[in-house]
Phi, psi and omega in degrees: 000316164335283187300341171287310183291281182321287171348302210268340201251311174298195195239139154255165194267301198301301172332314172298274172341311192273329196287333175294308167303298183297337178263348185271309185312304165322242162050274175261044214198279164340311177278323208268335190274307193256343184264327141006244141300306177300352182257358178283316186276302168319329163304321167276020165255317199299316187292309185312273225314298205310303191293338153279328150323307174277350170266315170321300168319288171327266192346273164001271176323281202315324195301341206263338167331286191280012176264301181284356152260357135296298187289327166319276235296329191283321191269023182246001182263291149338320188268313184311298194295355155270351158304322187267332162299338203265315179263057161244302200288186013247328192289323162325287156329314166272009157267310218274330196272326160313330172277336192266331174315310215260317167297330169321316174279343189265299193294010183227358168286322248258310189297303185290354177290304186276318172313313215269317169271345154323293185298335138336283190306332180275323193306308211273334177301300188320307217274323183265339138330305183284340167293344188258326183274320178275338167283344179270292161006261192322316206273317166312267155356318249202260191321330191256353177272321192309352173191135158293105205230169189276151168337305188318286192310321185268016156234029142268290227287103135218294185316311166307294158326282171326317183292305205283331170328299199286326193275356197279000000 
């Protein structure tokens, strides 16, 4: 049993030889069908990652590009749009001080205009006062030559006059 147990524990040379050989063949049988390919495909797994990183990377640069030509573009939108604001009140403004211009000038045509016929009108009031004061005149005149007449008589006929005058 020593020798079955030696047998079985111990080292053969050829047996050493053959398992080296039978793991060298394995080797390159190994190497060549499976270590290979699996490392070709990892290697195209690697580039695709590596190559999505670096499309990731690009994307990136550009996304931070079109972000700051947003913001140019957004504060040059803003300065514009306070710009068209800015010249809108002013244009606005110069409309307002031209309307206020022009009723000023309309409301001082309208007045000089009412001046003008007020003074017509007191002219034409004066001119029919002295027509009315010289048709009494005359009419006076005309009643004290036409009769000799006494103090008394001659303030009723005045007094008469006036009334039929007023009633005219």
């Amino acid at each position: 049993m020593l020798e079955t147990f030696e047998a079985f524990v111990g080292v053969n040379f050829w047996t050493m030889i053959f398992a080296w050989c039978n793991l060298l063949i394995l080797y390159f049988v190994l190497r060549k069908l499976l270590f290979k390919p699996v490392k070709n495909m990892i290697d195209s797994r690697q580039k695709e990652i590596d190559d999505m990183y670096s499309d990731a990377e690009k994307l990136r640069a550009d996304s931070e590009v079109m972000k700051a030509d947003y913001e140019e573009k957004l504060s040059h939108a803003q300065e514009e749009s306070e710009e068209i604001l800015k010249h809108a009140v002013r244009r606005a403004q110069l409309r307002e001080e031209e309307i206020l211009r022009e009723a000023n000038d309309k409301a001082s045509r309208v007045m000089k205009r009412a001046e003008e016929q007020v003074e017509m009108e007191k002219k034409r009031a004066i001119n029919e006062v002295k027509n009315e004061v010289s048709d009494m005149a005359i009419g006076i005149a005309s009643a004290v030559i036409e009769r000799d007449i006494s103090r008394e008589e001659h303030e009723a006929l005045i007094d008469e006059f006036i009334r039929t005058m007023g009633d005219s």
